[in-house]
C-alpha positions in Angstrom: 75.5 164.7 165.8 78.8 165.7 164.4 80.0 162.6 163.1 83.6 162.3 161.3 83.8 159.0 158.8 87.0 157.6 157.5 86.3 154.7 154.6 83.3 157.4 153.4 83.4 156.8 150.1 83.7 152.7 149.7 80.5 150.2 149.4 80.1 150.8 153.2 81.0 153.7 153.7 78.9 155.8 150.8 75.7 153.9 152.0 76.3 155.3 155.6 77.3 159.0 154.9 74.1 159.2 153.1 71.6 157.6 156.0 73.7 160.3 158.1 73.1 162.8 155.9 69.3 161.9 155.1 68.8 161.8 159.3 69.7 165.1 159.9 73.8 164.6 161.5 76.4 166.8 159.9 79.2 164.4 158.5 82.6 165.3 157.6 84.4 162.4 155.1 88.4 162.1 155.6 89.8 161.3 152.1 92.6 160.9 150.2 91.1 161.5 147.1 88.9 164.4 147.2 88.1 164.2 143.2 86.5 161.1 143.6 84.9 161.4 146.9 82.8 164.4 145.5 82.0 162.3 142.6 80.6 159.7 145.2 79.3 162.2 147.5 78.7 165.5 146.3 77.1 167.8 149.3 76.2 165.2 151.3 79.6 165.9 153.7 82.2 168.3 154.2 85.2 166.2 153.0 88.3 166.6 154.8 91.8 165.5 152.5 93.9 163.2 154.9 96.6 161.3 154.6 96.9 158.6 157.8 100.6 158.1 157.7 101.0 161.7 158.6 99.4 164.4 160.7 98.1 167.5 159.7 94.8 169.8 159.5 92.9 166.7 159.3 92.9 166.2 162.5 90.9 169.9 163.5 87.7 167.9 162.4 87.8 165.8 165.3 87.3 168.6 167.4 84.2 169.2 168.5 82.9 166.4 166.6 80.6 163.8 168.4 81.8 160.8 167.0 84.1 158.7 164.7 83.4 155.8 162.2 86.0 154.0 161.3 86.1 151.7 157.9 89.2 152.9 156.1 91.8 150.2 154.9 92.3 148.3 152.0 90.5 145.8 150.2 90.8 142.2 151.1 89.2 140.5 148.5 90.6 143.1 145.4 94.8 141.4 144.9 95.9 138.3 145.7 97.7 138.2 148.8 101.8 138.7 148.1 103.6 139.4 150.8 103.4 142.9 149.4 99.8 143.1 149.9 99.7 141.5 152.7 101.5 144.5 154.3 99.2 146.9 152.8 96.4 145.2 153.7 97.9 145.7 157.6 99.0 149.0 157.4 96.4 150.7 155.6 94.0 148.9 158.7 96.0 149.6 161.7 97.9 153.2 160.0 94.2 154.9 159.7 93.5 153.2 163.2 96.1 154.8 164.5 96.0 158.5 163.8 92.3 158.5 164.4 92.5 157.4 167.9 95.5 159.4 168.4 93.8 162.5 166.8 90.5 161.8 168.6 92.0 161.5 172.1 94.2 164.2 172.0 91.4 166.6 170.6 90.0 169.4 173.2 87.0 168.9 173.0 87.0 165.1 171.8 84.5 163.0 170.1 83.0 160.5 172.5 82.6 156.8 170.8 84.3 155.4 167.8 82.8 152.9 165.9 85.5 150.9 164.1 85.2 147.8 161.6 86.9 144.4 162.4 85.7 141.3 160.6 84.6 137.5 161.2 88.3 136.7 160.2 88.8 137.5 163.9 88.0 133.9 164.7 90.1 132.2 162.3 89.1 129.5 160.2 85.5 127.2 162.4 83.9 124.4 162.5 80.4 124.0 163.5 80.3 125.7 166.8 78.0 128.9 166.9 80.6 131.9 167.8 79.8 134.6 169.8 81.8 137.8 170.9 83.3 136.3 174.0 85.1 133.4 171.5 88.8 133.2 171.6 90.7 134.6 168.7 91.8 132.4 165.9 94.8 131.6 164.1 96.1 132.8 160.5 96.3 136.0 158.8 92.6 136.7 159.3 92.7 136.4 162.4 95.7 138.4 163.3 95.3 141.5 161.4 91.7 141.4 162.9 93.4 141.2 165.9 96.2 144.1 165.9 93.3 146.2 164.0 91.6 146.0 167.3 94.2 145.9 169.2 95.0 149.6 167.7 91.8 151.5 169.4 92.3 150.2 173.1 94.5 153.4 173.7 91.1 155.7 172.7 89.6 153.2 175.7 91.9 154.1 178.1 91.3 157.4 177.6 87.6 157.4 177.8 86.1 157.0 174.8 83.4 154.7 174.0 84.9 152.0 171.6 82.6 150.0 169.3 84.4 146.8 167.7 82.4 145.6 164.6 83.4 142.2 163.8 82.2 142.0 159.8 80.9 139.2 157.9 80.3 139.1 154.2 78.4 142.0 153.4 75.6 141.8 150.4 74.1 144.4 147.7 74.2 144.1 144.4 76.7 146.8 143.6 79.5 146.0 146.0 81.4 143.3 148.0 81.0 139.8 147.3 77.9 138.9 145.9 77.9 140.0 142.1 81.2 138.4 141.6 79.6 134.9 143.1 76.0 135.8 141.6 78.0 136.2 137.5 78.4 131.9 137.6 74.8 132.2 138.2 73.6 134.1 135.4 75.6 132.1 132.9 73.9 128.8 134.2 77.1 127.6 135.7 76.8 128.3 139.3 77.6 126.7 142.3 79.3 126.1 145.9 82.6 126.5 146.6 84.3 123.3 148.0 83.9 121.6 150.2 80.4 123.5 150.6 80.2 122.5 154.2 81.7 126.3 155.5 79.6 128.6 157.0 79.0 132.3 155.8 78.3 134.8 158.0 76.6 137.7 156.1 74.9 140.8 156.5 72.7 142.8 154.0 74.5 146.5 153.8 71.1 148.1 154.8 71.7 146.1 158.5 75.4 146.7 158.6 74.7 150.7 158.4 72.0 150.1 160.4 74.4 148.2 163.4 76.5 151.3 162.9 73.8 154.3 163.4 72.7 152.2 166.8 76.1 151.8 167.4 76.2 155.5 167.3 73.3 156.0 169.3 73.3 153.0 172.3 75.7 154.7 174.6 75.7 151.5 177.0 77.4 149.1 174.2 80.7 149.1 173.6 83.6 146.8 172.9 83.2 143.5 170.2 79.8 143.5 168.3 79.4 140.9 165.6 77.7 142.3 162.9 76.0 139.5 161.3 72.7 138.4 160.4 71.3 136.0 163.2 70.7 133.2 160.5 74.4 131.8 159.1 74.2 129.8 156.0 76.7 127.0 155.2 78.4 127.7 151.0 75.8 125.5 149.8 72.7 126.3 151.0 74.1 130.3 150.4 74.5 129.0 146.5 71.4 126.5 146.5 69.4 130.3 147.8 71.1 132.4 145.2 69.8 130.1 142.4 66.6 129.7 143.7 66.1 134.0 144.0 67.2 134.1 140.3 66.0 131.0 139.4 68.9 128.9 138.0 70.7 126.1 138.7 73.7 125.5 141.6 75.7 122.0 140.4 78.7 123.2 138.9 80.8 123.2 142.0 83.9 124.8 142.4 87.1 122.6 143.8 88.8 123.9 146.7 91.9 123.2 145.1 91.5 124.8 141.8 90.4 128.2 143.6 93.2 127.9 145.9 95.9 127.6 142.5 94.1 130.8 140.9 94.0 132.7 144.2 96.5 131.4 146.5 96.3 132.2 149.9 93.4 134.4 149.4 91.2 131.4 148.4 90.6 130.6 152.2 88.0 133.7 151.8 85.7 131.2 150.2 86.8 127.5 151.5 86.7 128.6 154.9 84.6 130.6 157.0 82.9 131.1 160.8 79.2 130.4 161.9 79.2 133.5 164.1 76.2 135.0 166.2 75.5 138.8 166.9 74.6 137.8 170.3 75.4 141.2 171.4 73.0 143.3 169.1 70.4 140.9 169.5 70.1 140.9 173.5 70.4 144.6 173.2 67.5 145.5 171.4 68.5 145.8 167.6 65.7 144.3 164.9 67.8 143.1 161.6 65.7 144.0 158.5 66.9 140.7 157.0 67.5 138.5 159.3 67.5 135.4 156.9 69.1 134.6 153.3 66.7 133.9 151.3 64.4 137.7 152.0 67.6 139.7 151.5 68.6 138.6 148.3 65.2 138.9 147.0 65.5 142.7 148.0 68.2 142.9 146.3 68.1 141.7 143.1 64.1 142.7 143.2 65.4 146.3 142.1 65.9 145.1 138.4 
């Protein structure tokens, strides 16, 4: 396959332009920066400079091309959330969405599914209940930028391309996302849950997340919202109760809810909230995780030293 990635060179997107490129599919990576994506990359894709908020030559790789993987868009975890970054955070999302599908569907010979990320924010903040795709849509800021940012690839539906929806929960490795910044309490013996310790994480290790996405790829019959989770959600304090088990230290220095809400603001509802969702979808169509539970992922990961 021809397959055209936008978000290429982030933790995500690096990890699946190389299973592409070690499989055998020619990948071309749209970037802004081209310095840095052949620092990342080197020759493992043809990389394509782009800028989303306007059109250009960029858009000739989408013809001909078999496909399009979608994880551009800011960090939400990186700033706290002013009403500045905010914005960014929705316009870098639904901008990239955008001229993709626009490009894509008004290609001649035009790719035929796009995979593009969501996340578990989609369902606003849970309770208990297990959530699978069918669940309403939550409230929040979550929730509705998940929302629009879907709501941005129904026009490459109606034109008849297959349209993947990958709802995201917190992704783990050891050089990316979440996990070393929760992991570095850890090491210095002072780790612990986040209050109240009673929310549910939805993870995924990165090896099944690009895994979800080659399938994705591959399983012509699925399309529309996939949650890409493992099957096994953990609530904060059996997540933090594993991680100090895996690198043997302790979890009891836990973290009020209102002291990380005063150093983070709004943002802090990353951590003191969260969804106990189920990838019902990928389950009852065939796909195996690799780590299906906690405790066996994180002992892959921090096993490589």
């Amino acid at each position: 396959m021809k397959v055209v990635v936008a978000g290429g060179t982030g933790f995500v997107g690096k990890s699946l332009v190389e299973r592409l490129a070690a499989d055998g599919h020619q990948v071309a990576v749209l970037t802004r920066d081209l310095d840095r994506a052949r620092q990342r990359l080197g020759v493992l894709a043809e990389l394509v400079r782009w800028d989303a908020e306007r059109r250009g030559p960029w858009e000739r790789s989408l013809n001909g091309s078999d496909a399009v993987v979608n994880l551009a868009g800011a960090s939400v975890a990186d700033a706290r959330w002013t009403s500045a970054r905010k914005r960014r955070l929705v316009e870098s999302r639904l901008n990239a969405t955008r001229a993709l599908v626009t490009a894509s569907t008004e290609a001649a010979d035009k790719p035929s599914v796009l995979v593009n990320a969501s996340g578990v924010g989609f369902y606003g903040a849970g309770d208990d209940r297990m959530l699978d795709e069918q669940a309403d849509p939550g409230t929040g800021f979550l929730a509705e930028l998940s929302a629009a940012w879907e709501a941005e690839t129904g026009w490459g539906q109606a034109r008849g391309m297959r349209v993947v929806r990958l709802r995201i929960g917190m992704v783990i490795e050891r050089d990316g996302g979440a996990l070393p910044r929760m992991v570095l309490p850890f090491r210095l013996f002072m780790g612990g849950p986040v209050m109240p310790g009673t929310q549910w994480i939805s993870w995924i290790h990165r090896a099944d997340l690009v895994g979800l996405i080659m399938w994705a790829l591959m399983n012509p019959p699925l399309s529309g919202p996939v949650n890409a989770v493992a099957p096994n959600p953990v609530t904060m304090t059996d997540f933090c109760r594993t991680v100090g088990k895996v690198l043997a230290r302790p979890s009891w220095f836990p973290v009020p809810e209102s002291l990380l809400n005063l150093a983070l603001g709004e943002m802090g509802s990353l951590m003191t909230t969260g969804q106990r969702v189920s990838p019902v979808k990928a389950l009852s169509a065939g796909y195996h995780f690799q780590y299906p539970t906690l405790e066996p992922a994180l002992q892959a990961i921090f096993s490589k030293g």
